[in-house]
N, C-alpha and C positions, 0 to 999 in steps of 0.2 A: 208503134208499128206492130204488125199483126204477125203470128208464125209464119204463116201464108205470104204474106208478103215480102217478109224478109226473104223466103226463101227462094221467090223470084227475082228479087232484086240477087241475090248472091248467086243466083246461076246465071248471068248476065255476062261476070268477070270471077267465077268462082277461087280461083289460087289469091287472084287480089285483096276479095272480099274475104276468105279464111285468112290471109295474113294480116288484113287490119285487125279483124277478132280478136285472133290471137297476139298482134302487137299490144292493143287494151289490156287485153288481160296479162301481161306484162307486166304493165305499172301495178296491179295489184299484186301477183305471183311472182318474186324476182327468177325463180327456174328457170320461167322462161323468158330464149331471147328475144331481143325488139330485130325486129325484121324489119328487113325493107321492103316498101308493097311494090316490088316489081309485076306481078304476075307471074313470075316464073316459081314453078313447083321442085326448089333448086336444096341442097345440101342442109342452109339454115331454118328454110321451110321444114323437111323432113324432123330434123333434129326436136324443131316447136312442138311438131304435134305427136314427135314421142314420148319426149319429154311431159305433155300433159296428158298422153294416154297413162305415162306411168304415175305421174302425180295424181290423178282423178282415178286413178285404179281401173283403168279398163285395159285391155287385152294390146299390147304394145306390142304394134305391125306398121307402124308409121302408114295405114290406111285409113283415110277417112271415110268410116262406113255409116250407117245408120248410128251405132250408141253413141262412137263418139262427136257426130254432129252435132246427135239432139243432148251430150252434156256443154257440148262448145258453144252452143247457142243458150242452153239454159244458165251454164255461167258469165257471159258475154251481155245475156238482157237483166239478170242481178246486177252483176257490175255498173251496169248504163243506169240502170234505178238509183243505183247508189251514189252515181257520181252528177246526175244532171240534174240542173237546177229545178228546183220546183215549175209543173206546170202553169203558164198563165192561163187565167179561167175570165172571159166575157159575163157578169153577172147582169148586167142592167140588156134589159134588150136594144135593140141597133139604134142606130142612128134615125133621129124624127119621133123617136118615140115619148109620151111624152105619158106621166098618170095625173090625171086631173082629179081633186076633190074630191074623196068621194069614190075615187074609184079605186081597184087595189087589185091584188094578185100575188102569190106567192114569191116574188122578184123581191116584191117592198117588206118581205121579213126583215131582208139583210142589211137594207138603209135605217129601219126603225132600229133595232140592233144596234146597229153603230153611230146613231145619234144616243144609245142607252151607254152603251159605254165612252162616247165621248164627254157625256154629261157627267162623269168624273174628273174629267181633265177640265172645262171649261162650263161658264156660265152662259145661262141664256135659254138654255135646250130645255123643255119643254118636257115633263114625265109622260110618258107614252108608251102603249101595250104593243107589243114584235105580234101583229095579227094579220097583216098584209093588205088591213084597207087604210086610204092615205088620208083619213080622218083628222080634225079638226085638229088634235095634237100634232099629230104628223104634217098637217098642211103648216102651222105656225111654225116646227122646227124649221121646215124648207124654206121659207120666206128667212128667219130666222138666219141662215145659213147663205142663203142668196144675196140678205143685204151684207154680210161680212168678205161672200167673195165678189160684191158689188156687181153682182146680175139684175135684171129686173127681178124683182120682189112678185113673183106672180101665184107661189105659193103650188106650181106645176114641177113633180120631179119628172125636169126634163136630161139629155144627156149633160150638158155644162153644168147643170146644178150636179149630178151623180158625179162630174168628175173631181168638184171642190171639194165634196164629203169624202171621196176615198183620198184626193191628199190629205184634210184635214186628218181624217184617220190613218193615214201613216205619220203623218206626222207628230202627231199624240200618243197613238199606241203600237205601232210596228215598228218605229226608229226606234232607235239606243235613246233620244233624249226621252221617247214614252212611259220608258218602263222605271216598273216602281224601284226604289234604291231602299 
C-alpha cells in the first residue's frame, strides 16, 4: 500500500485507523496500550499517542501533527514488513498460456532453474542451460515431468505442467523434507 493511499484510506475513520496502528504497534512496544478501535479520540487513545510521542522522542502534546504521523506510519509499515508473510508472486504468465518448442522468454529462466536444482533431488532431468529458450533439453525435461505428473506428454510448458514443477519443487527443496541435513 502506497503513502498516498494509506492516507486516504486513514482519513475516511481517522481515530479508528490511528488506533488500529497504534494497537499493532503494541504487540511490538509493550509502553504502549492495546486500545479499543472504537473511534472515539477518548483518555486511552490520548495516553497511546503520548506515550509514543515520548518513546519515539518527539515533542509530547498528545497532538497528532505532521512528525508524529509520518514516524506513526513509518513505524507502523516496518512493523507490517516485519510481521506479514511473504508476498505471493504469479511467475508463469496467465492462464492458456502456453511455450511451445523452440520458443522462450525470460518467464522460462525460472522453470529451467528449477528443473537444475531439482536434478539434485531426483533422476531423470535432463542437464540444461537457465537461457529462457524451451529448447530440446528443456522440451525433454517437461515431457519428462508431464509423464510423472501424468499430463499429456506434449513437451509444451503449459499452465498444469508449471503447476506440477512448482509442487515438485516444494516439495524437494522449499519443505523441511528438501533440505539438506
Amino acid at each position: 500500500m502506497t503513502l498516498d493511499r494509506l492516507e486516504t484510506e486513514m482519513l475516511s475513520n481517522p481515530v479508528r485507523n490511528l488506533q488500529f496502528m497504534l494497537r499493532r504497534l503494541a504487540d511490538k512496544y509493550p509502553n504502549l496500550p492495546q486500545l479499543a478501535l472504537d473511534g472515539i479520540f477518548g483518555g486511552e487513545t490520548l495516553e497511546s499517542v503520548l506515550t509514543f510521542q515520548r518513546d519515539f522522542g518527539l515533542p509530547v502534546t498528545g497532538t497528532v501533527d505532521q512528525s508524529t504521523w509520518e514516524a506513526l506510519v513509518r513505524e507502523w509499515t516496518a512493523l507490517e514488513r516485519e510481521v506479514s508473510p511473504p508476498r505471493t508472486l504469479q511467475i508463469f504468465p496467465g492462464e492458456g498460456h502456453q511455450v511451445l518448442p523452440g520458443e522462450g522468454g525470460d518467464y522460462m529462466i525460472l522453470p529451467q532453474t528449477m528443473f537444475q536444482v531439482l536434478s539434485r533431488h531426483l533422476e531423470g532431468i535432463a542437464e540444461d542451460a537457465a537461457d529462457g529458450v524451451h529448447g530440446a533439453a528443456s522440451v525433454e525435461n517437461t515431457k519428462w515431468l508431464q509423464q510423472l505428473a501424468q499430463l499429456e506428454e506434449t513437451g509444451i510448458m503449459d499452465r498444469a505442467t508449471w503447476d506440477a514443477l512448482s509442487r515438485l519443487y516444494e516439495l524437494f527443496v522449499t519443505s523441511d523434507s528438501g533440505k539438506k541435513k
